[in-house]
C-alpha positions as CSV (number, residue, x, y, z in Angstrom):
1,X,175.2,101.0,-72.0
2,X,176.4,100.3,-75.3
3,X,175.5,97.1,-76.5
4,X,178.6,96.1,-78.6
5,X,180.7,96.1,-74.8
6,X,178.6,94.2,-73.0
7,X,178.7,91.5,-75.7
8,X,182.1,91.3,-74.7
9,X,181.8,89.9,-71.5
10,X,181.1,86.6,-70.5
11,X,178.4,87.7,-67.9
12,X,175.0,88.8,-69.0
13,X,172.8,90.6,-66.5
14,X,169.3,88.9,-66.2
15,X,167.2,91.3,-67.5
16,X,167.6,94.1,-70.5
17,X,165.6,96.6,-72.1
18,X,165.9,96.8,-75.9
19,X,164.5,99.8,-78.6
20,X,164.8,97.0,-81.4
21,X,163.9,93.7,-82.5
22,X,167.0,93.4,-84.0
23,X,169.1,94.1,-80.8
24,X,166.7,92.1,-79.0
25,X,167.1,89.3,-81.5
26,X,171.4,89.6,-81.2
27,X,171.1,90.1,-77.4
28,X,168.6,86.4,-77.5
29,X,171.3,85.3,-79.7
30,X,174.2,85.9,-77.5
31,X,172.5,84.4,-74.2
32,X,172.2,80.7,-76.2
33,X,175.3,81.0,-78.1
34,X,177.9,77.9,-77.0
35,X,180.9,79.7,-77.7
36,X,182.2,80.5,-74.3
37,X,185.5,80.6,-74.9
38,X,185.1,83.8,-77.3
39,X,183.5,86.9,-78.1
40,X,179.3,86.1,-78.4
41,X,177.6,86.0,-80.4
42,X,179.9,83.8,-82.5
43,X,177.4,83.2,-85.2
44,X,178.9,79.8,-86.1
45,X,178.1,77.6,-83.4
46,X,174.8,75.4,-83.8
47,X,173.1,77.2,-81.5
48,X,173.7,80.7,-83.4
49,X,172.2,78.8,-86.5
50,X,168.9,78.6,-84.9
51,X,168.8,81.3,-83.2
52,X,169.2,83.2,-86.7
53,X,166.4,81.0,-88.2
54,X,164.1,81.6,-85.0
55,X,164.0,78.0,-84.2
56,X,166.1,78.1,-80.6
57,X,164.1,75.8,-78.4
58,X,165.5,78.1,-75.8
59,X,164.6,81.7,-77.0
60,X,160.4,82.3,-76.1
61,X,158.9,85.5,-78.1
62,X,155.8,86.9,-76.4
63,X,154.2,89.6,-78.6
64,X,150.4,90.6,-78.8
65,X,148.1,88.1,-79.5
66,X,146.1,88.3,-82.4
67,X,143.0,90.8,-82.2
68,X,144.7,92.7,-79.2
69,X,146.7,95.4,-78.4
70,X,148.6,94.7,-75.3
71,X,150.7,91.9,-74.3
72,X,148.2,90.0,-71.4
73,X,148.5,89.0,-67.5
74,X,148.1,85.6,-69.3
75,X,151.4,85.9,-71.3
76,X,153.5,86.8,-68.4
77,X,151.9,84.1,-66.3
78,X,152.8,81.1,-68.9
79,X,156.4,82.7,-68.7
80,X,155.8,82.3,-65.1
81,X,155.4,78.6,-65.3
82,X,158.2,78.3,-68.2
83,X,161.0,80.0,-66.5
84,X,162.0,77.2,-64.3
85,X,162.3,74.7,-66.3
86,X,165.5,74.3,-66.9
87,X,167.0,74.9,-70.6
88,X,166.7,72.1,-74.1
89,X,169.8,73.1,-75.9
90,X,171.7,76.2,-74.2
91,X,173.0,76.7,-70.8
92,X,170.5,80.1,-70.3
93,X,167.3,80.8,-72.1
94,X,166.5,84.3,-73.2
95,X,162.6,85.5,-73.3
96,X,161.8,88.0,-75.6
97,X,158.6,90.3,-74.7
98,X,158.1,92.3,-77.8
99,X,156.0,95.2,-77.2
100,X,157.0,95.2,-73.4
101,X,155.0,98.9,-73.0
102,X,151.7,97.4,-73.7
103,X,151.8,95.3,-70.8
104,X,149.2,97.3,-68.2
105,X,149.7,97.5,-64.5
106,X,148.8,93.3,-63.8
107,X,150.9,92.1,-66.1
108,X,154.1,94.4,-65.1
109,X,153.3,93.2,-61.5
110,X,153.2,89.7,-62.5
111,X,156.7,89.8,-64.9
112,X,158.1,91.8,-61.8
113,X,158.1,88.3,-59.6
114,X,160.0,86.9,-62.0
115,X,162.2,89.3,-61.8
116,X,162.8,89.5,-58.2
117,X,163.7,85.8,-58.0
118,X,165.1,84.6,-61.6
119,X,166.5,81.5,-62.0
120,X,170.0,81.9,-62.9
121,X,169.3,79.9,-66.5
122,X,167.0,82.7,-67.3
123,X,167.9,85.8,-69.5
124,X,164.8,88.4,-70.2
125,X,164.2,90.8,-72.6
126,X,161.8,93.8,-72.9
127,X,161.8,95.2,-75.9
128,X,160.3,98.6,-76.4
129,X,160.8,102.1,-77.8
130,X,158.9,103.3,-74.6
131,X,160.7,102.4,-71.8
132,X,159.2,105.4,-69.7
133,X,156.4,103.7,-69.3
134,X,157.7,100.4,-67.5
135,X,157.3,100.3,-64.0
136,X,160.3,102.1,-62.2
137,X,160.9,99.0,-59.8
138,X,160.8,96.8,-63.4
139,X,163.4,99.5,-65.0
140,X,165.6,99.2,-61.8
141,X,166.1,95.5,-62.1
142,X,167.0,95.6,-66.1
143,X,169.8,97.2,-68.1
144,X,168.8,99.0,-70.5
145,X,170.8,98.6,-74.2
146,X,171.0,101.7,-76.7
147,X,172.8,101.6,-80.0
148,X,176.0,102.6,-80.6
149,X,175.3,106.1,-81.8
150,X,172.0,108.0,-82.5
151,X,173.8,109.4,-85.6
152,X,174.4,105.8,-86.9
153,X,172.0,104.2,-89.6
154,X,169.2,101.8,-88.1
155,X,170.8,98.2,-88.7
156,X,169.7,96.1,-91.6
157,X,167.2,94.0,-90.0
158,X,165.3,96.9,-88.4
159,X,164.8,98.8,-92.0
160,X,163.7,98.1,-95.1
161,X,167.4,97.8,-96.5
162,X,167.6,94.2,-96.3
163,X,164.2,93.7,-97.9
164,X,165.2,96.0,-100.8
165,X,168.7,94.4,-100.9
166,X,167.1,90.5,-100.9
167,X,164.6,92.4,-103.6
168,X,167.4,93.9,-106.1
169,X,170.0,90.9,-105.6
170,X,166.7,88.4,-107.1
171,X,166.1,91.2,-109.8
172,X,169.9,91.0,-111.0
173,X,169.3,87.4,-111.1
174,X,168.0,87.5,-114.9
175,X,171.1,88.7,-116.3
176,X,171.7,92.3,-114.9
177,X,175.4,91.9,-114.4
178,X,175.8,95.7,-113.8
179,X,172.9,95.6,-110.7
180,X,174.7,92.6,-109.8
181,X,177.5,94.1,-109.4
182,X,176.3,96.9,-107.4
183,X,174.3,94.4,-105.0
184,X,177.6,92.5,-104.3
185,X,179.5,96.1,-103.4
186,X,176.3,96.7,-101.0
187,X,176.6,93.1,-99.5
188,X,180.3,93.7,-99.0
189,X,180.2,96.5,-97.0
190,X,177.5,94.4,-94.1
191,X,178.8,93.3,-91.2
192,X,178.6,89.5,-90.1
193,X,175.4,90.1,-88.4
194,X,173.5,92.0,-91.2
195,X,175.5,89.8,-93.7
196,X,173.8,86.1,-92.1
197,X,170.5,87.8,-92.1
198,X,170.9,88.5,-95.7
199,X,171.9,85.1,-96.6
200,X,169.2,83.7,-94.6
201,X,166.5,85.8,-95.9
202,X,168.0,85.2,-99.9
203,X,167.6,81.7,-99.1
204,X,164.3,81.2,-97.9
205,X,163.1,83.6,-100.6
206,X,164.7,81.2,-103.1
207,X,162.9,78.1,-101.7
208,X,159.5,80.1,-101.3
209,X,160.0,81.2,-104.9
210,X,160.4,77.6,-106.0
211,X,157.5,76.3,-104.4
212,X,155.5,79.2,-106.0
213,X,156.3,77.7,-109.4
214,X,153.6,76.3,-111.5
215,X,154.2,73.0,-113.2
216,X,154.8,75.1,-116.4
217,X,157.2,77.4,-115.5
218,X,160.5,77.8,-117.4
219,X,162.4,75.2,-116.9
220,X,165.7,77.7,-116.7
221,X,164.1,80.1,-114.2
222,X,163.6,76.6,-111.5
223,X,167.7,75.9,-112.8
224,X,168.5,79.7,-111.5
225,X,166.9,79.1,-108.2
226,X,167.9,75.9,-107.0
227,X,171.6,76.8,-108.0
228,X,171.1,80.1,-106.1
229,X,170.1,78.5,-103.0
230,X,173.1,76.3,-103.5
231,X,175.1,79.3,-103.8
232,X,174.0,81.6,-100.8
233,X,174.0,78.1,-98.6
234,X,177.7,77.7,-99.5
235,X,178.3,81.2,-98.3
236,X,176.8,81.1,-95.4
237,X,179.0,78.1,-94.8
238,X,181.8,80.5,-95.8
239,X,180.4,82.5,-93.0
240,X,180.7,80.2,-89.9
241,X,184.2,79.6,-91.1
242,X,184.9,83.4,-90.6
243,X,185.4,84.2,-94.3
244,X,185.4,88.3,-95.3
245,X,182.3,89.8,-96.4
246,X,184.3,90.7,-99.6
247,X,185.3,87.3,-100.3
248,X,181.5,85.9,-99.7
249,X,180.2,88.8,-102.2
250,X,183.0,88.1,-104.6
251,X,182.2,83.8,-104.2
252,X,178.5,85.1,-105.0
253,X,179.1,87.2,-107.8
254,X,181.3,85.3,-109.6
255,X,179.3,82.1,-108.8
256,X,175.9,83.9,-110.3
257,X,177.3,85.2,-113.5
């Protein structure tokens, strides 16, 4: 199934398998977002917000613990417990197993009684780039989500694009107009996915740059910062209130220089 169509819809299936944290992260997205009404994920609605900053009460990640290399019975058995309760924010919740091919024999048994008997709040994802070697009756009961093309380019978020583009936009900052300019034609051309992970990442990159400052630093370099963070938060208002990519680059460019 291609993923972009069965955004469309406003029935999700209970159970998915991803190849991407990124689509795993749009499809966790879409099961939380409020707008009902409309195509999801609107990425404008509250919920959307903190979905994008990974701060959803209602989206659970379960990756390998630290010092192992599978995801545990354990894991799958606090899920388990979790499931039932019912949602903070959201109508659904959407759990996110990263690494979902890791899981050994118990814990595929154990996330397979979820899956036999869901609760209808409850929205899982298995994300992996293995699916083959998931448990038949656990591939049966999810659909599984492939990108729109095999020729296409990875998305932003699952390359280092967006880290390079976050990398060179900072870089044009001291008074490259010319890479400026080229970072706004790249930024123009991002979808309004890829274009709200770029403003997100921009921004805390600002903030984490600011608090890296020593007491001495130059006084204009902590001026270029704050009023950058002001800048990309005002776009990514822009954003939720459906402005063009090419306005929000143009806003940023012309608010820079």
């Amino acid at each position: 199934m291609i993923i972009s169509n069965d955004f469309d819809s406003d029935r999700l299936s209970h159970a998915y398998i991803v190849h991407s944290d990124a689509l795993a992260n749009k499809l966790a997205m879409t099961v939380v977002c409020s707008a009902r009404d409309r195509k999801r994920p609107c990425m404008s609605c509250a919920d959307c917000n903190k979905a994008s900053r990974h701060i959803h009460p209602d989206i659970t990640r379960i990756g390998k613990l630290d010092g192992k290399h599978i995801v545990s019975v354990d894991q799958i058995r606090e899920i388990k417990q979790d499931v039932y309760i019912v949602p903070n924010d959201s109508i659904q919740k959407a759990y996110i197993v990263e690494d979902a091919d890791t899981m050994n024999n118990n814990a595929q048994n154990a996330f397979l009684q979820v899956l036999e008997e869901p609760p209808a709040h409850a929205v899982f994802i298995l994300c992996t780039d293995n699916p083959a070697v998931l448990l038949p009756t656990i591939r049966s009961r999810c659909i599984e989500l492939k990108s729109q093309s095999s020729d296409e380019p990875d998305n932003i978020e699952e390359s280092d694009e967006l880290i390079e583009l976050v990398n060179d936009f900072f870089g044009a900052l001291s008074g490259d107009s010319i890479k400026l300019m080229e970072c706004m034609f790249r930024i123009d051309k991002l979808d309004r996915f890829a274009l709200s992970a770029f403003l997100d990442f921009a921004r805390e990159r600002a903030v984490l740059s600011l608090r890296d400052l020593t007491s001495n630093a130059n006084e204009e370099q902590k001026k270029t910062l704050v009023n950058t963070e002001s800048i990309l938060a005002e776009a990514g208002e822009m954003l939720k209130l459906n402005v063009s990519a090419g306005h929000i680059s143009g806003f940023i460019c012309a608010s820079v220089l």
